[in-house]
CHARMM-style PDB file with segment names, atoms N, HN, CA, C and O in Angstrom:
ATOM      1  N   UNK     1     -29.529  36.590  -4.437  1.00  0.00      PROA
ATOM      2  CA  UNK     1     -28.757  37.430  -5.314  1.00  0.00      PROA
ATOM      3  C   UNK     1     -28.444  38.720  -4.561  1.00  0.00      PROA
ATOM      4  O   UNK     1     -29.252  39.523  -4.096  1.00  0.00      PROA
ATOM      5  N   UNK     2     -27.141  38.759  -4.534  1.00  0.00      PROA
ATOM      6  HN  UNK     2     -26.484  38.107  -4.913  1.00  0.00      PROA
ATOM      7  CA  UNK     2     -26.448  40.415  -3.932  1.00  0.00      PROA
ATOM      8  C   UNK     2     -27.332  41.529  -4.949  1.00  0.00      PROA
ATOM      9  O   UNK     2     -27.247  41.358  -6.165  1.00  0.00      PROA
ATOM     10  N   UNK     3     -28.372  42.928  -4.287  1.00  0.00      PROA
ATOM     11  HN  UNK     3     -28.441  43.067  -3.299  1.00  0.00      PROA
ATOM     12  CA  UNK     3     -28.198  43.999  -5.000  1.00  0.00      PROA
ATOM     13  C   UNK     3     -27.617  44.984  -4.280  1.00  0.00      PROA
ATOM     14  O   UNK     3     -27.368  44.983  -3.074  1.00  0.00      PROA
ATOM     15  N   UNK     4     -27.410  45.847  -5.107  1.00  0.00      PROA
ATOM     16  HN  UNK     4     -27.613  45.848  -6.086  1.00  0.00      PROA
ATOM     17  CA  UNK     4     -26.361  46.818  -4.979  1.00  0.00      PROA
ATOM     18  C   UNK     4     -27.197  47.996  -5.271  1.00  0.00      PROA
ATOM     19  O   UNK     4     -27.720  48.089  -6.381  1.00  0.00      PROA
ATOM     20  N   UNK     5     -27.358  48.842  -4.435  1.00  0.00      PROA
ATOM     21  HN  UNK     5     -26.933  48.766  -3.533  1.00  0.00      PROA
ATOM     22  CA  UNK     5     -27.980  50.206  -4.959  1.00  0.00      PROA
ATOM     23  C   UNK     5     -27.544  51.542  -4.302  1.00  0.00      PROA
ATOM     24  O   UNK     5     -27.214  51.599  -3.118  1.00  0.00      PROA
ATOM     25  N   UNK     6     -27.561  52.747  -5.237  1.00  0.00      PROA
ATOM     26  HN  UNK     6     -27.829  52.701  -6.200  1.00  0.00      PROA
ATOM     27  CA  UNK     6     -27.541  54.161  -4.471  1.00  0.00      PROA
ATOM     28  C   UNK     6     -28.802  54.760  -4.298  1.00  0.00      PROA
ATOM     29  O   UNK     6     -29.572  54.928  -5.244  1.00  0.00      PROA
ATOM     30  N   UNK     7     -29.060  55.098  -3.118  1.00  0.00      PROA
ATOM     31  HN  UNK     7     -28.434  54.962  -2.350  1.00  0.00      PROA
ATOM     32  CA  UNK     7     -30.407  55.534  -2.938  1.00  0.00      PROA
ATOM     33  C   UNK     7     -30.929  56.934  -3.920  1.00  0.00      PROA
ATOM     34  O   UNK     7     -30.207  57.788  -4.434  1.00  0.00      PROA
ATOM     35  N   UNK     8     -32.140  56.840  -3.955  1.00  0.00      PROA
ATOM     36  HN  UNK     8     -32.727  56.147  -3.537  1.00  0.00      PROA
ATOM     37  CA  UNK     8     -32.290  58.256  -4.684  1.00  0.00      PROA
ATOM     38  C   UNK     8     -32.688  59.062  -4.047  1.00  0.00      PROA
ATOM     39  O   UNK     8     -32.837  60.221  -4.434  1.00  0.00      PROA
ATOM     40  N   UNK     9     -33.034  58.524  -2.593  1.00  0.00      PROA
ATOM     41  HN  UNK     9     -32.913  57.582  -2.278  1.00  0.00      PROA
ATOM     42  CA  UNK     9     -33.105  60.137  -2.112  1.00  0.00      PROA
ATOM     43  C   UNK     9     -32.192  60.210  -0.873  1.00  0.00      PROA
ATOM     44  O   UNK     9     -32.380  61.150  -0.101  1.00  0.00      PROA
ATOM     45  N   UNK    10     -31.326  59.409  -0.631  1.00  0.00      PROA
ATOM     46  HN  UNK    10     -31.173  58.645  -1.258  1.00  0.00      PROA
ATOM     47  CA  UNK    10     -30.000  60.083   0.135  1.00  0.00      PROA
ATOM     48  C   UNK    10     -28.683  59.904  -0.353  1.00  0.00      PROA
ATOM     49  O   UNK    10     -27.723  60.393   0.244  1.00  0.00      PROA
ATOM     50  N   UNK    11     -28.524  59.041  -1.707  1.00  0.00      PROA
ATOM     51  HN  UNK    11     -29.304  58.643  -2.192  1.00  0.00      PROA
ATOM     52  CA  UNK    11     -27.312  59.193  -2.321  1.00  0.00      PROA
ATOM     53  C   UNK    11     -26.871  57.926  -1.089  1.00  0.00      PROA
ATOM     54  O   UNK    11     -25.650  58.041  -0.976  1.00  0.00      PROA
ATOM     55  N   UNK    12     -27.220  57.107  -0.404  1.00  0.00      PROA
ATOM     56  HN  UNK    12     -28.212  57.014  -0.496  1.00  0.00      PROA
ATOM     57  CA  UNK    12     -26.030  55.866   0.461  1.00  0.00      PROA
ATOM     58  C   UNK    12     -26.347  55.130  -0.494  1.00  0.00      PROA
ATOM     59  O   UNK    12     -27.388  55.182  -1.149  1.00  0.00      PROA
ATOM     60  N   UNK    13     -25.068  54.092  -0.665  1.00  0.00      PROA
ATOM     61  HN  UNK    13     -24.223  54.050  -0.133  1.00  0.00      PROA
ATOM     62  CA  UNK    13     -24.985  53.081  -0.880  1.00  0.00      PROA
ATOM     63  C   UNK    13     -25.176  51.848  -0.324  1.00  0.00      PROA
ATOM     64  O   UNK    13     -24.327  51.550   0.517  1.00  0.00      PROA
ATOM     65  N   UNK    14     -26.582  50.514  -0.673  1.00  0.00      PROA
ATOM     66  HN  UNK    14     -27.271  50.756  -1.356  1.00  0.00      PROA
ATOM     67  CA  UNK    14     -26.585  49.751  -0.012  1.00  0.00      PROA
ATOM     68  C   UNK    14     -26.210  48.387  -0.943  1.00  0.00      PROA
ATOM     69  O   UNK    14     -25.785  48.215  -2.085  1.00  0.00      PROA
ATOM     70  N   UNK    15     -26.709  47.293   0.474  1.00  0.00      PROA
ATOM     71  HN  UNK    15     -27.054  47.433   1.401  1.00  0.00      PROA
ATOM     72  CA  UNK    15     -26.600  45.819  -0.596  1.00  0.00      PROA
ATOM     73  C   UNK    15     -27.336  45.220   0.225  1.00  0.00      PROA
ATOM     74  O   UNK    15     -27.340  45.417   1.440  1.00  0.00      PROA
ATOM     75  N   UNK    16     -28.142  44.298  -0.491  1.00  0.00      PROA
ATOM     76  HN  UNK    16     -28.138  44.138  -1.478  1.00  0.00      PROA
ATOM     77  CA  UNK    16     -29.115  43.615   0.116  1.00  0.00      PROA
ATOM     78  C   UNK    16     -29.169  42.299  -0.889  1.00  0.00      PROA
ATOM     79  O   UNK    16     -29.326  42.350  -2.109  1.00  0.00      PROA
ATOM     80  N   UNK    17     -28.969  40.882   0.074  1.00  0.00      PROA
ATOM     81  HN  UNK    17     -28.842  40.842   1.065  1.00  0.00      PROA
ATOM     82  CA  UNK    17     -29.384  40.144  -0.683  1.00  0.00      PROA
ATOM     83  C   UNK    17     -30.467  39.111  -0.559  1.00  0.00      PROA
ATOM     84  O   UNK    17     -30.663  38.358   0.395  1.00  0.00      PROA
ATOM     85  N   UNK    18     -31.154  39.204  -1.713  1.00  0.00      PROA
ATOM     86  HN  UNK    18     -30.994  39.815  -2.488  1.00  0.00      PROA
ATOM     87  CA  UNK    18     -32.880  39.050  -1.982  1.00  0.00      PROA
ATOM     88  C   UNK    18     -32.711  37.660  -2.587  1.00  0.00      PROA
ATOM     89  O   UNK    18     -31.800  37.129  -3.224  1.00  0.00      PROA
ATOM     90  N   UNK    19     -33.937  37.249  -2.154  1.00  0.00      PROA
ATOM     91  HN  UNK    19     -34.676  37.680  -1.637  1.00  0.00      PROA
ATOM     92  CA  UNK    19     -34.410  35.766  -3.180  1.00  0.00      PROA
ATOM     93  C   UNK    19     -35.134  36.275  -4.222  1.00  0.00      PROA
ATOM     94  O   UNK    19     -36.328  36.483  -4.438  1.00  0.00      PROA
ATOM     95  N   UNK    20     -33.711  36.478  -5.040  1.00  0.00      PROA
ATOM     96  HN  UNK    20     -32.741  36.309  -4.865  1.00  0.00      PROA
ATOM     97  CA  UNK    20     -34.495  36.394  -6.532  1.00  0.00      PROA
ATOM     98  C   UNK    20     -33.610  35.721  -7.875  1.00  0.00      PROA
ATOM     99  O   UNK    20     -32.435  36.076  -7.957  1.00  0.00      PROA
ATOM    100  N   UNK    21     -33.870  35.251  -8.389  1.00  0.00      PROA
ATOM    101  HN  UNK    21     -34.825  34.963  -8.323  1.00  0.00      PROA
ATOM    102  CA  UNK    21     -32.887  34.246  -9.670  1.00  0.00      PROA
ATOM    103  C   UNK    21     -32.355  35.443 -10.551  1.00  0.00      PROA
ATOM    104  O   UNK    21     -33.125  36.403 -10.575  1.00  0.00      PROA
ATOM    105  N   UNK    22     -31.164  35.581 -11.299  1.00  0.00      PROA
ATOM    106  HN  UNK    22     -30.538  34.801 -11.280  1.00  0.00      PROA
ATOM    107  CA  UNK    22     -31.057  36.355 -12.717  1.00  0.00      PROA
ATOM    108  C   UNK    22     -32.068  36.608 -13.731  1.00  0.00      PROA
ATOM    109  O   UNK    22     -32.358  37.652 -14.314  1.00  0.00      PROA
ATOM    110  N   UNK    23     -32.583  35.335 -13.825  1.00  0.00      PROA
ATOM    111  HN  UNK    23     -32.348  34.486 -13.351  1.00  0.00      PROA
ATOM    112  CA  UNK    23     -33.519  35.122 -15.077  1.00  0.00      PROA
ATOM    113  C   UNK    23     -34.492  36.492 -14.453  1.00  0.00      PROA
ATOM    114  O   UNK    23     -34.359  37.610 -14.952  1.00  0.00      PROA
ATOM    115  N   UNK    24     -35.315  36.270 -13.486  1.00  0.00      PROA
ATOM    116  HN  UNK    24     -35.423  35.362 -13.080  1.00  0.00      PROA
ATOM    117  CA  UNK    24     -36.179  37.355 -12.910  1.00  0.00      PROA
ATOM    118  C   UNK    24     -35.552  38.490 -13.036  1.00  0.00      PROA
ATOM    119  O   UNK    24     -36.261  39.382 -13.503  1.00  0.00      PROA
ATOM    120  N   UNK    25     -34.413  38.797 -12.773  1.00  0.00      PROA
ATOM    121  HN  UNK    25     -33.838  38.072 -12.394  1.00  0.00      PROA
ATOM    122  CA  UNK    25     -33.876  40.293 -12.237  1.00  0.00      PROA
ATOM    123  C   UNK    25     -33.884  40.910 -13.825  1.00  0.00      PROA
ATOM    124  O   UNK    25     -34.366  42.002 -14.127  1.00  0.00      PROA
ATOM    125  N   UNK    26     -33.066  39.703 -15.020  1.00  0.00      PROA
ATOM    126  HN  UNK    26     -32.674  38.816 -14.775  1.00  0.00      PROA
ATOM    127  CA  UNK    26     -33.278  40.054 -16.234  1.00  0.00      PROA
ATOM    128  C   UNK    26     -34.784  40.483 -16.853  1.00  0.00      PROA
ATOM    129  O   UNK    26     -34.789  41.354 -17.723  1.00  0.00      PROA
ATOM    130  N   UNK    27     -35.908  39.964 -16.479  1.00  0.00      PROA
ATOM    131  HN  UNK    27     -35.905  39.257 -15.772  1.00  0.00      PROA
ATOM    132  CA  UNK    27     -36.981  39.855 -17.059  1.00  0.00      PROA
ATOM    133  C   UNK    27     -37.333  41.094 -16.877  1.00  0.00      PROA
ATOM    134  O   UNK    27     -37.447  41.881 -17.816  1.00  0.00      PROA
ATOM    135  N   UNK    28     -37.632  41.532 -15.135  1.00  0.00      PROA
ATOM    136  HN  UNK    28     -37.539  40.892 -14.372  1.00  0.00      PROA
ATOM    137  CA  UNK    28     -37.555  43.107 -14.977  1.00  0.00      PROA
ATOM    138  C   UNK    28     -37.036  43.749 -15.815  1.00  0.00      PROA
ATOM    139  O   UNK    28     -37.885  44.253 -16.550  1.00  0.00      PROA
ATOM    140  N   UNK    29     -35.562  44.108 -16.212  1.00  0.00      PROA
ATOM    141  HN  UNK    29     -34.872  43.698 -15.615  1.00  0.00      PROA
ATOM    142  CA  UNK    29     -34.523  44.911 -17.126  1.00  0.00      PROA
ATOM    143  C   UNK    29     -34.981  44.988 -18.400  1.00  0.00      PROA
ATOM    144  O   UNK    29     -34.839  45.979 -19.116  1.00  0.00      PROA
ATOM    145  N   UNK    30     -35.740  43.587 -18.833  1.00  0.00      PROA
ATOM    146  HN  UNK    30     -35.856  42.782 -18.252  1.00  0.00      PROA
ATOM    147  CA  UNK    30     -35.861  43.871 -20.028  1.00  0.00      PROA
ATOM    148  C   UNK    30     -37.486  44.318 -20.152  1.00  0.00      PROA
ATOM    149  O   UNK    30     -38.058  43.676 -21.033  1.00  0.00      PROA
ATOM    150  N   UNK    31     -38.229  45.160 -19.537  1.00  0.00      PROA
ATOM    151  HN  UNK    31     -37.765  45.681 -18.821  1.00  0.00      PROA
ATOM    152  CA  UNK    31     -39.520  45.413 -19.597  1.00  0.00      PROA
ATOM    153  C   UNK    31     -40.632  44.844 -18.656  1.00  0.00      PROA
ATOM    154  O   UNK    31     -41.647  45.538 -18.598  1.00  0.00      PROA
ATOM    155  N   UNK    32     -40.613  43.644 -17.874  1.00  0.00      PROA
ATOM    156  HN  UNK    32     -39.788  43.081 -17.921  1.00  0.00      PROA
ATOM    157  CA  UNK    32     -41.526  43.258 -17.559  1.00  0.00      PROA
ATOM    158  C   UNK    32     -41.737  43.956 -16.563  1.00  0.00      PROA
ATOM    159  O   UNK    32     -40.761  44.684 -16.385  1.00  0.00      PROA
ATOM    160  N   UNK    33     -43.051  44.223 -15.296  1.00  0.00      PROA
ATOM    161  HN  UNK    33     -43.844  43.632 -15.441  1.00  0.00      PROA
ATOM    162  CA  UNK    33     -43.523  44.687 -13.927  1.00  0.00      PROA
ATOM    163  C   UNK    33     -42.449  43.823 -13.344  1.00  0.00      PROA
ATOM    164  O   UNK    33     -41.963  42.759 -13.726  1.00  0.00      PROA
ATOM    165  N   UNK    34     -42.103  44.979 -11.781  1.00  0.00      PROA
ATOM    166  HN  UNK    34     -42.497  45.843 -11.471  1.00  0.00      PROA
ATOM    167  CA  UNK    34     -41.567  44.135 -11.477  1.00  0.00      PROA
ATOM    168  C   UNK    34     -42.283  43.169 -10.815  1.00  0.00      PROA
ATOM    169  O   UNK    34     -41.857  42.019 -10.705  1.00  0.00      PROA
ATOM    170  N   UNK    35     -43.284  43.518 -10.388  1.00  0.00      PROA
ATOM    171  HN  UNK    35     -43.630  44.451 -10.478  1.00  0.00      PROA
ATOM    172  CA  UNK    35     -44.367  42.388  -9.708  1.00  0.00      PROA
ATOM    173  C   UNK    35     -44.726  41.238 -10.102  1.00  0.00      PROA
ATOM    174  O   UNK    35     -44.778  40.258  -9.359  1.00  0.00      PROA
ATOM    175  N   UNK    36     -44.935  41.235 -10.990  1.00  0.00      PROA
ATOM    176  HN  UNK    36     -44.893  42.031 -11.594  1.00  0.00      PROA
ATOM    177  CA  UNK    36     -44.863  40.182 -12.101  1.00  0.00      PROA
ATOM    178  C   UNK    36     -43.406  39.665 -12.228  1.00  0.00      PROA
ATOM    179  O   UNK    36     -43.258  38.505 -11.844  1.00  0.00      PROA
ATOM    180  N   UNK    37     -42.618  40.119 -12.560  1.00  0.00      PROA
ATOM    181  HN  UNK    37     -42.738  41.061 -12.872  1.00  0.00      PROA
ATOM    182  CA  UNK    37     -41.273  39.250 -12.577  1.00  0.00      PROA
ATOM    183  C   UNK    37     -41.380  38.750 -11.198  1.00  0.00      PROA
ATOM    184  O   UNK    37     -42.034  37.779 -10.816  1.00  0.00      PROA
ATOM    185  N   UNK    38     -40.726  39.461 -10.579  1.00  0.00      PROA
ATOM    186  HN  UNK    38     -40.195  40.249 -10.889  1.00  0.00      PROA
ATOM    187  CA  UNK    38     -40.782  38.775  -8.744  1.00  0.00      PROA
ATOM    188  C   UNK    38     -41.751  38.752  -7.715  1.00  0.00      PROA
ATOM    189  O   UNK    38     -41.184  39.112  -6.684  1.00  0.00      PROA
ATOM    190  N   UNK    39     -42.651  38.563  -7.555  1.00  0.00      PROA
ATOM    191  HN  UNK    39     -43.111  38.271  -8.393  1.00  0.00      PROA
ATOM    192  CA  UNK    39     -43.543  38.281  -7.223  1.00  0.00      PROA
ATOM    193  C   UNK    39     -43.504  37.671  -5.665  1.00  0.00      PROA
ATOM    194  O   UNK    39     -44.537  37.748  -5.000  1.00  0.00      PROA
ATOM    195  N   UNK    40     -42.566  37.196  -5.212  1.00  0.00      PROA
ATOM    196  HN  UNK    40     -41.726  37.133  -5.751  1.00  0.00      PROA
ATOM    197  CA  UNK    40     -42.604  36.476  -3.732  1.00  0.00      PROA
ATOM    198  C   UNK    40     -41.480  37.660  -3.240  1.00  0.00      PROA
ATOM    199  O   UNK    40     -41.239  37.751  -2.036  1.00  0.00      PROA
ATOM    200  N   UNK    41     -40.871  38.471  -4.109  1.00  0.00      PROA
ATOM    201  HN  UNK    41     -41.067  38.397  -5.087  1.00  0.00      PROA
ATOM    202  CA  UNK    41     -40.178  40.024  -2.742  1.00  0.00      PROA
ATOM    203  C   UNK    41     -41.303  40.888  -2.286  1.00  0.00      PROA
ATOM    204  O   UNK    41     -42.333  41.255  -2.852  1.00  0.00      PROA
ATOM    205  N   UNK    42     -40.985  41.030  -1.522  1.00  0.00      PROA
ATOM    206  HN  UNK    42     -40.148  40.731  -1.063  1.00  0.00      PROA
ATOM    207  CA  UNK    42     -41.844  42.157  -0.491  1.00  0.00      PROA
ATOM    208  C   UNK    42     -41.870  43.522  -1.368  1.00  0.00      PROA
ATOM    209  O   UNK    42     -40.806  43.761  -1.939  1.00  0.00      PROA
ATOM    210  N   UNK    43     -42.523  44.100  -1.489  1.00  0.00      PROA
ATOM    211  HN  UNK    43     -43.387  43.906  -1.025  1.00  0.00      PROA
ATOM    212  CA  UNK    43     -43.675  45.670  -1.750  1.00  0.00      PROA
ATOM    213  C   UNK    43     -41.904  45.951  -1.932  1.00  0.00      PROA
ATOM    214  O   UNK    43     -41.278  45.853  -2.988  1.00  0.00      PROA
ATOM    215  N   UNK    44     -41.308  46.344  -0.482  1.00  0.00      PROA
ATOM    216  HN  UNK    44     -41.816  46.423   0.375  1.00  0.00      PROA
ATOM    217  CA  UNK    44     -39.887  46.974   0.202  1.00  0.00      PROA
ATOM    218  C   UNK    44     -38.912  47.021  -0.618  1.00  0.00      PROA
ATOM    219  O   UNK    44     -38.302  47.977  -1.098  1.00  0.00      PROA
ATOM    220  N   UNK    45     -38.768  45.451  -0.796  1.00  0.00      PROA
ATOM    221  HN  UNK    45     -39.264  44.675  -0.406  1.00  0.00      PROA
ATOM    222  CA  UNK    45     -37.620  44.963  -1.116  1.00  0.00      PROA
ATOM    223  C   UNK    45     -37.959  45.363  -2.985  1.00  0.00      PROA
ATOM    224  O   UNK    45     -36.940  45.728  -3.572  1.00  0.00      PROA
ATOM    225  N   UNK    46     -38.869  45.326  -3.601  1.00  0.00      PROA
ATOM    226  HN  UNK    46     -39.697  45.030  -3.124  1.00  0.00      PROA
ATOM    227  CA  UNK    46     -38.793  45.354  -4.963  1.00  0.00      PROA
ATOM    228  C   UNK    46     -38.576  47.357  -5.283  1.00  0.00      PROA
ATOM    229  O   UNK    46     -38.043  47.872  -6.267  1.00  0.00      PROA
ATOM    230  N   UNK    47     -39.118  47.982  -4.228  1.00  0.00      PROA
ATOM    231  HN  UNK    47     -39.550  47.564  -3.429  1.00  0.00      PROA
ATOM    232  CA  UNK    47     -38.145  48.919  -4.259  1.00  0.00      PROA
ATOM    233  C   UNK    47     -36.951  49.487  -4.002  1.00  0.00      PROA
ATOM    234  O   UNK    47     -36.353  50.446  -4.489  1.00  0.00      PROA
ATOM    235  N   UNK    48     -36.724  48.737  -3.169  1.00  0.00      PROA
ATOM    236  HN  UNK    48     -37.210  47.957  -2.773  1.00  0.00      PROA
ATOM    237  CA  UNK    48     -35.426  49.030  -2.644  1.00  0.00      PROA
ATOM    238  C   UNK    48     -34.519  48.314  -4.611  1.00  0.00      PROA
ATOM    239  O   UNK    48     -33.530  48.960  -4.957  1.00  0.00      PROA
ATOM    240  N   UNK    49     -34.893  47.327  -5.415  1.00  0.00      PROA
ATOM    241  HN  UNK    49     -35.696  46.802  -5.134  1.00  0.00      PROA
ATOM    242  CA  UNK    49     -34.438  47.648  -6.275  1.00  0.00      PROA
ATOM    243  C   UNK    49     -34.583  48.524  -7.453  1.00  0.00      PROA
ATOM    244  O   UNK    49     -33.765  48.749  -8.345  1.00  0.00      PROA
ATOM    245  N   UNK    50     -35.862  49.008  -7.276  1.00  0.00      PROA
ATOM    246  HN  UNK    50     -36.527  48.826  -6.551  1.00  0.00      PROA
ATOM    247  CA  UNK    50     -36.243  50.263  -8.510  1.00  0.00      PROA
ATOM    248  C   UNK    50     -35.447  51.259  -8.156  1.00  0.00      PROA
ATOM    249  O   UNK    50     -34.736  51.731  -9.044  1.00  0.00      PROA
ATOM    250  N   UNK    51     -35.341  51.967  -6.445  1.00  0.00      PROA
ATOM    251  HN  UNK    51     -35.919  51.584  -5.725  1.00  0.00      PROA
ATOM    252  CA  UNK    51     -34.791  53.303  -6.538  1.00  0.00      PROA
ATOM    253  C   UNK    51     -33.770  53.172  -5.570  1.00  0.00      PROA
ATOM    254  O   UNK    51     -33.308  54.292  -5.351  1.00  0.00      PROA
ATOM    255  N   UNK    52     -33.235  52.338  -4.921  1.00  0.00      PROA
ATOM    256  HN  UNK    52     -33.610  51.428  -5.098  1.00  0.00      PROA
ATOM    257  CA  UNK    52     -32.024  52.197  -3.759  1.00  0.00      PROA
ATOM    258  C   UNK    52     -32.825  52.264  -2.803  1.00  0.00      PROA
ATOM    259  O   UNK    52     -32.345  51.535  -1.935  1.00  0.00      PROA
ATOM    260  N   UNK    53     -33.924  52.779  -2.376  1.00  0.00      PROA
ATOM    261  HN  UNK    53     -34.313  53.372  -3.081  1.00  0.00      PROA
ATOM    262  CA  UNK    53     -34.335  53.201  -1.010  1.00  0.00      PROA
ATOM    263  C   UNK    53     -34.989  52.389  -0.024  1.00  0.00      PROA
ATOM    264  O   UNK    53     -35.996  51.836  -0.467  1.00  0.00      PROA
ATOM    265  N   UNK    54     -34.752  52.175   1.047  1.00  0.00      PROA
ATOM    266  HN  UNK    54     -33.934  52.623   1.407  1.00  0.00      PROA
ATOM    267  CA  UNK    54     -34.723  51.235   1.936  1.00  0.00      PROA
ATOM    268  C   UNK    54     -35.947  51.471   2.939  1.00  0.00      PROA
ATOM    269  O   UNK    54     -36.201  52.634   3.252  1.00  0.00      PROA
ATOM    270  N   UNK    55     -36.510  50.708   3.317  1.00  0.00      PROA
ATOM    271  HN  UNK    55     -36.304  49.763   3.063  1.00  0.00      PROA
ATOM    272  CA  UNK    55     -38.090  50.839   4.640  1.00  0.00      PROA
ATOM    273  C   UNK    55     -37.357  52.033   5.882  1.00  0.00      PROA
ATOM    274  O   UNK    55     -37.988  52.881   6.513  1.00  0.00      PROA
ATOM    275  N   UNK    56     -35.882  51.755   5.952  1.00  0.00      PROA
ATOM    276  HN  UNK    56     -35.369  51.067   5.440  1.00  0.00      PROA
ATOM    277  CA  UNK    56     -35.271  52.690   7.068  1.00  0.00      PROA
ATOM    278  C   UNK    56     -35.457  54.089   6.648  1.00  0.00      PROA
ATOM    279  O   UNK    56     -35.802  55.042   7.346  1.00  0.00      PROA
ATOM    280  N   UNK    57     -35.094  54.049   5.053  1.00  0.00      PROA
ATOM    281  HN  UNK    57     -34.814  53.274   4.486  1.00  0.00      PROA
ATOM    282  CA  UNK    57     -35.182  55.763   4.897  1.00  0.00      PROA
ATOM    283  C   UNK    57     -36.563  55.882   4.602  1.00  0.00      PROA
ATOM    284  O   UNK    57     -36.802  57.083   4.728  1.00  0.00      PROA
ATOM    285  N   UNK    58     -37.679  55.246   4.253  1.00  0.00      PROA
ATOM    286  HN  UNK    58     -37.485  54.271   4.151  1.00  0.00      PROA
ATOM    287  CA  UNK    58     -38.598  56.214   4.021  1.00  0.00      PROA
ATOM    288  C   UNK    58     -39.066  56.166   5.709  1.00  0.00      PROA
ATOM    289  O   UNK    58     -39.365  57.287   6.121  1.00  0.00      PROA
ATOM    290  N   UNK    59     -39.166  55.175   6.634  1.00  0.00      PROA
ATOM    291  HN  UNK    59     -38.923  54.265   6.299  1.00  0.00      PROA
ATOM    292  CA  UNK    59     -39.570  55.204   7.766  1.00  0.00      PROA
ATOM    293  C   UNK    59     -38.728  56.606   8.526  1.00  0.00      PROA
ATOM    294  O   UNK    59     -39.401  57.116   9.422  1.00  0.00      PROA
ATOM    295  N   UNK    60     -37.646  57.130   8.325  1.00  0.00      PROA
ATOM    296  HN  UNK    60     -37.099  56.716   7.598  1.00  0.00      PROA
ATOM    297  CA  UNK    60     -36.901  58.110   9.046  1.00  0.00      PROA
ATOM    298  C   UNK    60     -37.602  59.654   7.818  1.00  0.00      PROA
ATOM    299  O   UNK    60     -38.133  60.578   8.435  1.00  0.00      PROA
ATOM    300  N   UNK    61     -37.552  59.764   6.517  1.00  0.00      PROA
ATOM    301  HN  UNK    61     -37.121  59.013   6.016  1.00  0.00      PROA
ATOM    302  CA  UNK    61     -38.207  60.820   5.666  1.00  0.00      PROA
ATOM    303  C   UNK    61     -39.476  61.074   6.146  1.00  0.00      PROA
ATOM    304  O   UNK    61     -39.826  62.235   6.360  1.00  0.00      PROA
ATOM    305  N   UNK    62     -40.539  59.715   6.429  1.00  0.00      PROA
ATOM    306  HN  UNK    62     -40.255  58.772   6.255  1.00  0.00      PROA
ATOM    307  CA  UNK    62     -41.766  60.242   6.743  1.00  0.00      PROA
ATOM    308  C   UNK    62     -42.728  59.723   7.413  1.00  0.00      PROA
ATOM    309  O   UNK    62     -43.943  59.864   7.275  1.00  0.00      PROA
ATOM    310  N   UNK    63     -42.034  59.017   8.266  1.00  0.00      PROA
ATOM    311  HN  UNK    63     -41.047  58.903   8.378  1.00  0.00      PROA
ATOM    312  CA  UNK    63     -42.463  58.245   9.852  1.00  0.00      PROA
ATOM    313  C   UNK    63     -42.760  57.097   9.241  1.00  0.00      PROA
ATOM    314  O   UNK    63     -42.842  56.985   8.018  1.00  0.00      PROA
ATOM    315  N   UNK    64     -42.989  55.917  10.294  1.00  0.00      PROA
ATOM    316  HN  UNK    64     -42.923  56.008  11.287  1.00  0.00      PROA
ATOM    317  CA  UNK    64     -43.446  54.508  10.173  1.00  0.00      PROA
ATOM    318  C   UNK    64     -44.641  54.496   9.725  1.00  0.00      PROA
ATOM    319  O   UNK    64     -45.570  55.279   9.920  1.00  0.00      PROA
ATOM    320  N   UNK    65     -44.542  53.207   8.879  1.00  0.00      PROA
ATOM    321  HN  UNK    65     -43.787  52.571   8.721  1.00  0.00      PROA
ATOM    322  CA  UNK    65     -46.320  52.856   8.502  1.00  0.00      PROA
ATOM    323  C   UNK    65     -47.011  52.629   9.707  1.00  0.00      PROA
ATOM    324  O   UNK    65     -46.324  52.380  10.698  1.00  0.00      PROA
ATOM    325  N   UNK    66     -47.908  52.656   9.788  1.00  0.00      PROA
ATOM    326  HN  UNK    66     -48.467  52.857   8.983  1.00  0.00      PROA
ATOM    327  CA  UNK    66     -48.729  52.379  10.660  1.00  0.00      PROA
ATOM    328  C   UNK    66     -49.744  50.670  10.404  1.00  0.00      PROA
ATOM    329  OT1 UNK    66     -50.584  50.321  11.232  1.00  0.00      PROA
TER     330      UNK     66
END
């Protein structure tokens, strides 16, 4: 599934597309964790749909994980 997001903390616009079904993306929307809804996206990737923000920007905001 294509998402589409504006970051929240640099305002870019990205798209990323994730293995995840509607039904899931709906389940999130309508209340559930998203962890629980999707469960096989990465930590990353399930933020990158809560707030737009991508492993690049927080890795460039506040260095690489280690």
């Amino acid at each position: 599934m294509i998402i589409k997001r504006r970051s929240q903390m640099s305002g870019v616009v990205c798209e990323r597309d994730l293995d995840l079904t509607k039904e899931q993306y709906d389940q999130w929307r309508n209340g559930a964790l998203i962890q629980t809804a999707m469960p096989q996206l990465s930590k990353d990737d399930r933020e990158f749909i809560m707030t737009g923000i991508t492993q690049e920007e927080w890795d460039e905001a506040y260095g690489e994980r280690e």
